[in-house]
C-alpha positions, -999 to +999 in steps of 0.1 A: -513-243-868-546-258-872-582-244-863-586-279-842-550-273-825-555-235-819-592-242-806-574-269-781-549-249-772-570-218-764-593-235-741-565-258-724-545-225-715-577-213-695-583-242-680-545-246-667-547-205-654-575-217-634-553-247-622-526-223-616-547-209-594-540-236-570-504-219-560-523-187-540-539-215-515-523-210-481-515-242-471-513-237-437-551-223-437-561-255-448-538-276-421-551-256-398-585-263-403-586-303-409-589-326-379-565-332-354-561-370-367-558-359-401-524-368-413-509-344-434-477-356-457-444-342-448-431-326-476-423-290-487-453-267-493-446-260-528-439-296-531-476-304-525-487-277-542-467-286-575-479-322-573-514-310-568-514-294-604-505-330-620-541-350-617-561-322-626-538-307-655-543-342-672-580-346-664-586-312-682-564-324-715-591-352-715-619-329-710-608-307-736-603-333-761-637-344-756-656-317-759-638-303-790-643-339-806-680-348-793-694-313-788-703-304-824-718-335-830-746-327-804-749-290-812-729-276-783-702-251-785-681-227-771-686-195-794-658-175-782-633-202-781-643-212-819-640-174-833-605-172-818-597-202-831-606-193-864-592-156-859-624-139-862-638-113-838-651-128-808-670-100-795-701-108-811-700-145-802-698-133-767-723-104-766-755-128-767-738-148-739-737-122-714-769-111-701-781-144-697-749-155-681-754-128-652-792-137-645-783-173-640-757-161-620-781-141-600-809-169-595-772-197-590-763-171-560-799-167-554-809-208-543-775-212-527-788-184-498-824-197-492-803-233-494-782-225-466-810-202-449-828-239-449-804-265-439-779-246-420-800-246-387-801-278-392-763-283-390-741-290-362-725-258-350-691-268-356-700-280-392-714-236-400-682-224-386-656-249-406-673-246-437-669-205-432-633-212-427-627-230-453-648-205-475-621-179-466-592-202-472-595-201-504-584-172-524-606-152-549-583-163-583-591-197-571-624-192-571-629-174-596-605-189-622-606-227-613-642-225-604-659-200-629-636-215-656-615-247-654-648-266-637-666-255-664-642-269-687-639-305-666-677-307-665-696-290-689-670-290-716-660-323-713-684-345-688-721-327-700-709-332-735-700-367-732-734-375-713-754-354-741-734-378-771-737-411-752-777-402-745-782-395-780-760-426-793-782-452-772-815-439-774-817-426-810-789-441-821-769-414-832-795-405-861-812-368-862-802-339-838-803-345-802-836-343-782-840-321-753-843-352-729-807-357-738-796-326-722-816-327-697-808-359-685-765-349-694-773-316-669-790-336-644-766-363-643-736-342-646-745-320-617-753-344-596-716-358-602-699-322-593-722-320-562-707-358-554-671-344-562-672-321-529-681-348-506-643-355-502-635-323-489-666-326-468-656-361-454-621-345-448-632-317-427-659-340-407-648-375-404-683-384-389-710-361-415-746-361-410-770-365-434-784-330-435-747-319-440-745-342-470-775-331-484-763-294-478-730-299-505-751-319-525-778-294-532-755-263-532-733-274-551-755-292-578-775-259-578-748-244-602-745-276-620-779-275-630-783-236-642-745-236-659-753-265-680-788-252-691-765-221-697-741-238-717-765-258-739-789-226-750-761-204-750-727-213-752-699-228-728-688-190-722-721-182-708-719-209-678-686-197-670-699-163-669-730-177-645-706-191-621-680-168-618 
């Protein structure tokens, strides 16, 4: 097997555990929480659960595939993945990963409190307590695996990279390493995008959302978008996942 299909293959099989991860949801947690006129198909629970690993098993082949193809070209990597790929000791790819991964976990955990210490009193009652149910709905693997790794993956991996290239092919056409505006402008952009990617759930749990509540997912959310890609681009991909895990 090649370096290129073992290097695929690694970091697809930690982005599907994450998506595995999916199975431990209690679906009747989440039922029990959505609206009253939410309809909810009527089908088998591990029906729905089975079908939900489809979109995003294929959306992290993608990711994957782009970030292996694009991310050299722009100076990003994923140290730990590459040395197991090549069968070399990944220790020392990870060691310089980890301290910094744990402070910007820290200072991630850190702007998400004085976040909600700011715009939760500004919330509707109703809106703090769903949003704590829904918190405890979902199970630690879940969050720990799909979000500490398999988002990384789908938007650091794969989305941040392809922002970083595309940045680097219009404005300097490709020509000279990448300038620091293109990853700036790839983090920004691609953590604005995650922060978007919750207001579904958010619509879903409160049909009628206010603005402050909006702005609440947005900016807690985006929060570790911003610090895991600054992570992944000094450091390596490992590093963000450590910083949001």
């Amino acid at each position: 097997m090649t370096t290129h299909k073992k290097f695929f293959l690694i970091l697809w099989a930690l982005g599907f555990v994450g998506i595995l991860s999916f199975l431990f949801i209690d679906l009747a947690g989440i039922i029990e929480i959505l609206p009253s006129d939410v309809e909810v198909p009527p089908m088998a629970p591990w029906l729905i659960k089975g079908l939900s690993l489809i979109q995003p098993t294929v959306i992290l082949s993608i990711a994957v595939l782009v970030g292996i193809g694009l991310a050299p070209k722009v100076g990003l990597s994923a140290p730990v993945a590459e040395s197991l790929a090549k069968n070399e000791n990944w220790f020392p790819a990870l060691k310089p990963q980890i301290v910094p991964g744990i402070i910007g976990g820290v200072i991630s955990g850190l702007a998400i409190v004085v976040t909600a210490a700011l715009l939760k009193p500004l919330l509707p009652a109703e809106a703090v307590v769903l949003i704590g149910k829904f918190g405890n709905v979902l199970p630690l693997p879940t969050r720990f695996l799909y979000g500490g790794v398999t988002e990384e993956l789908l938007l650091r991996w794969g989305l941040m990279t392809l922002l970083a290239w595309l940045a680097w092919r219009l404005f300097q056409k490709g020509q000279g390493s990448p300038r620091s505006s293109c990853f700036v402008a790839a983090i920004l952009v691609s953590s604005l995008i995650f922060g978007i990617g919750h207001l579904p759930v958010a619509f879903l749990l409160f049909p009628h959302p206010t603005p402050t509540l909006i702005l609440f997912v947005l900016t807690a959310n985006s929060t570790f978008g911003l610090i895991a890609g600054y992570l992944y681009w000094k450091k390596g991909l490992e590093s963000a996942m450590i910083g949001t895990s």
